[in-house]
C-alpha positions in Angstrom: 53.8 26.2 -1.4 56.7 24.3 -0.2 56.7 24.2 3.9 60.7 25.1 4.3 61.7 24.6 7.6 63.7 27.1 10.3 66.8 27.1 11.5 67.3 28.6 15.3 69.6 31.9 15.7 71.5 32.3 18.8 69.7 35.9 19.0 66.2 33.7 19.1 65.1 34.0 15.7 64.8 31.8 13.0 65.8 31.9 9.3 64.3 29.3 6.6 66.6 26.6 5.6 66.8 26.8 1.9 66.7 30.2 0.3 67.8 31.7 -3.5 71.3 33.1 -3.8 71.2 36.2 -6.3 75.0 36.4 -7.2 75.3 36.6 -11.0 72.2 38.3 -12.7 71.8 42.0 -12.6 69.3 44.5 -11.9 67.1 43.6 -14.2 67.5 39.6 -14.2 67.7 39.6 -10.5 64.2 41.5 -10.4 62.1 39.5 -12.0 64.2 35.8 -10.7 63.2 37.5 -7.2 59.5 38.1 -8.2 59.5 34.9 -9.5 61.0 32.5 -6.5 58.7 34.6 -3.8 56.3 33.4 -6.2 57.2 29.7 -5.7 57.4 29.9 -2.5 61.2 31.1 -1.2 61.2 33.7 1.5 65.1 33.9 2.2 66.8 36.5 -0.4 70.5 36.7 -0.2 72.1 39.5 -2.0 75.4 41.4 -1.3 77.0 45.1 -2.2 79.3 43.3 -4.1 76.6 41.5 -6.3 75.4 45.3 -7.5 72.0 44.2 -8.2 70.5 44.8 -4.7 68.1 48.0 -6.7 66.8 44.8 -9.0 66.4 43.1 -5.6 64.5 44.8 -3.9 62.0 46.2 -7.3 61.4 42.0 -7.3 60.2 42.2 -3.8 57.7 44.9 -4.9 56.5 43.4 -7.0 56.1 40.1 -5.7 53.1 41.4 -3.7 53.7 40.0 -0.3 54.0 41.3 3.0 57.3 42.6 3.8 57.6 40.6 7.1 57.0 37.4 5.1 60.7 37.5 4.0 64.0 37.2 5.1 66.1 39.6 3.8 70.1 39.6 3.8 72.8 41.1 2.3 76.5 41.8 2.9 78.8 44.8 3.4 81.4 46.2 0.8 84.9 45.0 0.7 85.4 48.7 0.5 83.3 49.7 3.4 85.5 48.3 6.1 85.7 50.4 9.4 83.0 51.4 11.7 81.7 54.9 9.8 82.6 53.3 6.5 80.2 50.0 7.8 77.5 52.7 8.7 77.5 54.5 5.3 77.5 51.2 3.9 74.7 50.0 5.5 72.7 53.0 4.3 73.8 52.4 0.9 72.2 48.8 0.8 68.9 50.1 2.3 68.5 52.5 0.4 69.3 50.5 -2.9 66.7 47.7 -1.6 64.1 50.2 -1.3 63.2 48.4 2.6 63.1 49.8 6.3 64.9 47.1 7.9 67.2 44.1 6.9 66.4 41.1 8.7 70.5 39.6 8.2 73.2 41.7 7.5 77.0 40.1 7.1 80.1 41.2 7.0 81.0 39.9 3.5 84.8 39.1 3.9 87.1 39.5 6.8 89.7 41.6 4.3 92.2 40.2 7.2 94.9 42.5 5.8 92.9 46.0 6.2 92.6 44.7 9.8 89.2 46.4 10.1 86.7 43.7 10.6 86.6 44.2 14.4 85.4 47.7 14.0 82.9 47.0 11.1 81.7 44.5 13.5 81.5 47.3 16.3 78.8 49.1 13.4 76.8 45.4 13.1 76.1 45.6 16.6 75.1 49.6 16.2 72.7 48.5 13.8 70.7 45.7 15.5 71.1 47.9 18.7 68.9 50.5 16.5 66.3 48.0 15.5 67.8 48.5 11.5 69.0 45.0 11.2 67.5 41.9 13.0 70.4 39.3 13.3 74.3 40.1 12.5 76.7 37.6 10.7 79.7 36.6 8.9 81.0 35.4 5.8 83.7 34.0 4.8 85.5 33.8 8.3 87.9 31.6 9.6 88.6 30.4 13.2 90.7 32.9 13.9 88.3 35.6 12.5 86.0 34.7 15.1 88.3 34.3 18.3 89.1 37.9 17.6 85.5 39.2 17.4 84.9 37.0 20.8 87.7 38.6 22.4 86.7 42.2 21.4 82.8 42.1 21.3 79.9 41.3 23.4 78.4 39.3 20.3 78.5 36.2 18.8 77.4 36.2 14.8 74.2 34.6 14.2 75.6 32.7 11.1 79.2 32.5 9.3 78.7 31.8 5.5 81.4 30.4 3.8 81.8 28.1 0.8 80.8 24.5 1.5 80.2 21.7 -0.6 81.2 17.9 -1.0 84.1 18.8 -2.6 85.0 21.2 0.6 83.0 20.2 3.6 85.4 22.5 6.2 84.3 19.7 9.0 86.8 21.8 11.3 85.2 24.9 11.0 81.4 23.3 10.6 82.1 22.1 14.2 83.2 25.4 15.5 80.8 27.3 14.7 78.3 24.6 16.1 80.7 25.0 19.3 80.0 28.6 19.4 76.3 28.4 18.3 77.0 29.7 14.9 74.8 28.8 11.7 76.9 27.2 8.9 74.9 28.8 5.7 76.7 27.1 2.8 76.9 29.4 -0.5 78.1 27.3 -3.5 76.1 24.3 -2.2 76.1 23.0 -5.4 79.8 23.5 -6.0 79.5 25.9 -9.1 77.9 22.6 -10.7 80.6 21.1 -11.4 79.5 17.6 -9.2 75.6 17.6 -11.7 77.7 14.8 -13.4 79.4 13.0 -10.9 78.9 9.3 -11.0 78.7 8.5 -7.3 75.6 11.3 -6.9 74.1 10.3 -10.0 73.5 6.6 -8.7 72.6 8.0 -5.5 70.0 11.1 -7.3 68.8 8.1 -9.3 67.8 5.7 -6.7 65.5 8.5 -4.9 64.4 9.5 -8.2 66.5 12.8 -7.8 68.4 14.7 -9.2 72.2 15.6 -8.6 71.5 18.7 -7.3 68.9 17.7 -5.0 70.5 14.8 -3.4 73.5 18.0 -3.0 70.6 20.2 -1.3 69.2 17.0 1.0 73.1 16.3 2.2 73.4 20.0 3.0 70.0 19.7 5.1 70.7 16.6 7.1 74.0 18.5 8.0 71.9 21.2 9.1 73.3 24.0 7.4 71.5 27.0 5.4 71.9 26.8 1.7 71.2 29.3 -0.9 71.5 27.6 -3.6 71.6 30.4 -7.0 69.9 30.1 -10.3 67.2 32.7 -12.4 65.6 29.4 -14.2 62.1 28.7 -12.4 62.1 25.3 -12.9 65.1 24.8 -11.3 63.9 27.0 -8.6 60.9 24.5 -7.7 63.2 21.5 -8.2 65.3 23.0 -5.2 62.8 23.2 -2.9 61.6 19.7 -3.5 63.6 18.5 -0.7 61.9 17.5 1.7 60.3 14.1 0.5 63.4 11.8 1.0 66.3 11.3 3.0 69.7 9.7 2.3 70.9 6.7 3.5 74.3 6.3 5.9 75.7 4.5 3.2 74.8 6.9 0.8 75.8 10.4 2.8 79.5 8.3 3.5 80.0 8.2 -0.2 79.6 11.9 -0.7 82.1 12.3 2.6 84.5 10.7 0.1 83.7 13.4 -2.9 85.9 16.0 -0.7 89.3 17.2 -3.1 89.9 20.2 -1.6 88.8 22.4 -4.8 87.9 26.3 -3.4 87.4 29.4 -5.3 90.6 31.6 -5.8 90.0 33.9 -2.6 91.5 33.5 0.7 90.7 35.2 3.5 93.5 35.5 5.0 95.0 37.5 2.3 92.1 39.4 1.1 92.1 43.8 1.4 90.5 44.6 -2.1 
């Protein structure tokens, strides 16, 4: 079983480096693609409200056998459970879907800036690690701004920010902020929805380590020291993901995927987000 490595928390734990993302499959899919990467060795899960399959999530950890505190478990609150009671019931909801006693990450998924509630849902974050139900707090999805405010108005600083982060958006500015602040940059969309697997520049690069594309993506991410879940349900490509850790990219080589960036992001902004 691959030996992933651990990232430090500003709260003094640790989550592993490389872990699956289960946005996309449902109950059923995510189930057994859960059962099955525990299997190959993966230990972080990262599932959301949003992603409605964290029931499938949690019957995969069942089944997979292992002991509970093995894993690291995170998922994210609802758009639509903003505010602190909301947060709360939230939080419930997620638990009781994933079938566990404890999360060992819990984010606030998206700032939903307009709603202007993100400060109090924070507020329920801290409530919940206070009360020994979640381990670490986090973001996702937040900007600079985001995060002065909850400095300003809370005693604590998020564990990790997640945001979308790949060569073709490598948010340098906000990677060194959080690093500033002792924030974890996890990186969802690591491998930029796939659409660099045939880029020239990292196919010469995957092919002189005898890589491929999306592990020489997965090895940049690494060296730059952020958490990445990268998502599939195919088991080979799984085990291919987690064969990281045998190679290392050249300067040369990590300054031509600087050059990859063009600015390409998903169509949601956080800064205009409330539904």
């Amino acid at each position: 079983m691959t030996d992933v490595p651990q990232v430090k928390l500003n709260d003094g734990s640790t989550i592993p480096q490389i872990g699956l993302g289960i946005y996309g499959p449902d109950d059923n899919a995510a189930a057994t693609a859960v059962e099955t990467a525990i299997a190959r060795g993966y230990r972080l899960l990262d599932t959301a409200e949003q992603y409605q399959n964290e029931v499938g999530v949690g019957e995969g950890i069942r089944r997979s056998g292992v002991n509970r505190d093995t894993l690291y478990v995170t998922t994210k609150l609802g758009n639509e459970s903003h505010g602190y009671d909301a947060t709360l019931r939230g939080f419930d909801g997620s638990l009781q879907r994933l079938g566990l006693e404890y999360l060992d990450l819990f984010l606030i998924h998206w700032p939903m800036t307009k709603l202007d509630l993100y400060p109090e849902s924070w507020r329920a974050l801290e409530k919940l690690r206070a009360d020994g139900l979640v381990r670490s707090i986090g973001v996702a999805n937040f900007q600079e701004s985001h995060l002065c405010r909850l400095f300003d108005e809370s005693q604590t600083v998020p564990v990790v920010n997640q945001i979308e982060l790949h060569p073709g958006v490598q948010r340098r500015a906000l990677r060194q902020f959080n690093a500033a602040h002792g924030i974890v940059t996890e990186a969802w969309s690591p491998l930029a929805y796939g659409n660099l697997l045939q880029n020239p520049v990292l196919q010469s690069i995957a092919e002189q380590h005898d890589k491929s594309v999306a592990q020489v993506l997965l090895r940049w991410h690494l060296d730059l020291g952020n958490v990445v879940i990268p998502k599939t349900v195919n088991p080979n490509r799984m085990a291919e993901n987690l064969d990281v850790f045998d190679f290392s990219l050249q300067p040369g080589e990590v300054a031509r995927i600087e050059e990859l960036e063009n600015g390409v992001r998903n169509a949601y902004d956080p800064d205009l987000m409330d539904a």
